[in-house]
C-alpha positions in Angstrom: 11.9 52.4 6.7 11.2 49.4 4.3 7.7 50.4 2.3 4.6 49.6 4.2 6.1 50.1 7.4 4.2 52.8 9.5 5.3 54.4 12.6 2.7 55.6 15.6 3.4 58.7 17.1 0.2 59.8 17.8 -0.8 60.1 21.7 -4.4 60.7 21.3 -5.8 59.0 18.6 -9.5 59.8 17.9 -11.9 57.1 18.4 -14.7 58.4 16.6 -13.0 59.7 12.9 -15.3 61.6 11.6 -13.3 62.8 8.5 -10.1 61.9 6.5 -8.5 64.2 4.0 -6.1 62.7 1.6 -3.8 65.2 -0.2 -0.9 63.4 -2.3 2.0 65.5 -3.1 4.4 65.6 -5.7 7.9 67.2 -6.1 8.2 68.9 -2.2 7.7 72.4 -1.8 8.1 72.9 -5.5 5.4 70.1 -6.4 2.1 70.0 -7.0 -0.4 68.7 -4.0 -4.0 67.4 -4.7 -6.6 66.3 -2.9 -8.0 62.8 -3.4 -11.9 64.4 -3.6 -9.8 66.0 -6.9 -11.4 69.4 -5.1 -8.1 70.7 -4.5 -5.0 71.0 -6.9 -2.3 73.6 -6.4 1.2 74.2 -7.2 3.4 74.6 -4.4 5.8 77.5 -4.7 9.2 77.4 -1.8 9.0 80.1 0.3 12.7 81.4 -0.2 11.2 81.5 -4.0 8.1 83.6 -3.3 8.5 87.4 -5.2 5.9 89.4 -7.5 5.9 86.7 -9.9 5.4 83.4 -8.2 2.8 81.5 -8.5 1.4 78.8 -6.1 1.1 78.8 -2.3 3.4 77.5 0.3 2.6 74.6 2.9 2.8 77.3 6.0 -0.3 79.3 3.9 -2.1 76.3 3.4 -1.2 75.2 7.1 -2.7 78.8 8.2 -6.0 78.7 6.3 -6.7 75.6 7.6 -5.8 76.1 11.4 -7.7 79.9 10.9 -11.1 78.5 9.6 -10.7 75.6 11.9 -10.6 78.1 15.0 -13.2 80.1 13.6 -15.7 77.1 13.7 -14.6 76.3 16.9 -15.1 79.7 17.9 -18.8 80.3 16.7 -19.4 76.3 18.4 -17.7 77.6 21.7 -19.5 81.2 22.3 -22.8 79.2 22.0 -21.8 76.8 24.8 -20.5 80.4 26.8 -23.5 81.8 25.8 -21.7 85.1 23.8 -23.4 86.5 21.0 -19.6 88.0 18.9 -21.1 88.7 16.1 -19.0 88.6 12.9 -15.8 87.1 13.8 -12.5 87.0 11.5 -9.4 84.2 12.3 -6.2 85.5 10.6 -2.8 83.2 11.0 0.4 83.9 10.6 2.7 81.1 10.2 6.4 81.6 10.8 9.0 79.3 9.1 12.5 79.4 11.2 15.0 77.4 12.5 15.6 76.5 16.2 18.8 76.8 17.9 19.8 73.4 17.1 19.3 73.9 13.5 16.1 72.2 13.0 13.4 73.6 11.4 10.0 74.4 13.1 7.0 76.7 12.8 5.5 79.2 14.8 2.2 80.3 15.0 0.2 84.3 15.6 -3.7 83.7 15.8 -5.5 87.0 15.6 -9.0 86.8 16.7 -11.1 90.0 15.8 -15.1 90.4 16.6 -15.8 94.1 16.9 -19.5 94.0 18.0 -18.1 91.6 21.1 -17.4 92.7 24.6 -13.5 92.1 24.9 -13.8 89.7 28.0 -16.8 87.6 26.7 -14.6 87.7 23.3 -11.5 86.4 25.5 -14.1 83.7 27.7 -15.0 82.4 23.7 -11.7 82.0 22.6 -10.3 80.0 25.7 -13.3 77.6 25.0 -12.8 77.6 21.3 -8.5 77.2 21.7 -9.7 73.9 23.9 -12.0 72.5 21.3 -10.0 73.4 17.7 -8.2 70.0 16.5 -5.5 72.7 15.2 -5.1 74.0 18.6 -4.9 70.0 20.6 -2.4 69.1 17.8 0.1 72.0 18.5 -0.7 72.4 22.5 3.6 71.9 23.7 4.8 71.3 20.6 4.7 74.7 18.7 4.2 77.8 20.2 0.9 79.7 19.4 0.3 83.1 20.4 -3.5 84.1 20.5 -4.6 87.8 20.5 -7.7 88.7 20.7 -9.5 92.3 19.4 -13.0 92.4 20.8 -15.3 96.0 21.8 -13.9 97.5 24.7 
């Protein structure tokens, strides 16, 4: 690809952008990424290289934090609309770096949705609403497998 050249692949483009992050990276997985807004700056660190004394984060836990407290949102948007009261919810995601059978390299994804106070199946009505509306959630619907499990009072 010759500089300047851009290629679409999107299939559902938003019409109404409401925000654009712009993170610039340097060096790969080993590099350094920051954030245009200069709010963010961190070293990256290669997962193979991760050990007691590493320092930096990896793109899957910066992928994670971002798709967990993007669900979360969704979450406390989506058990309004249900009408569930969940009380204090927590998002963890686990991102899994492998390769496929053909040798390509992909990512799957473990979403564990915990809110204690919550009835399980009003928990469970929230998070079908919430896995709908999370950006995260449209972005990897059939093209990365995401398990959701969801821990509610039962």
């Amino acid at each position: 690809m010759s500089p300047g050249t851009s290629v679409e692949v999107a299939t559902a483009v938003p019409t109404n952008v409401v925000y654009t992050a712009v993170v610039q990276v340097s060096g790969g997985r080993g590099g350094t990424a920051r954030s245009l807004t200069g709010s963010l700056r961190v070293e990256l660190t290669r997962p193979a290289q991760r050990g007691p004394d590493a320092t930096g984060t990896d793109p899957e836990e910066l992928f994670a934090a971002g798709y967990a407290a993007c669900f979360d949102s969704a979450l406390a948007i989506a058990a309004r609309q249900v009408d569930v009261r969940p009380g204090p919810t927590a998002v963890t995601a686990s991102v899994s770096l492998g390769q496929t059978e053909a040798g390509r390299y992909a990512i799957a994804v473990l979403l564990e949705v915990s809110a204690p106070q919550c009835p399980q199946a009003d928990l469970e009505r929230a998070v079908a609403v919430a896995d709908q509306m999370c950006p995260y959630s449209n972005a990897l619907r059939g093209n990365t497998p995401v398990t959701i499990q969801v821990d509610g009072h039962r």
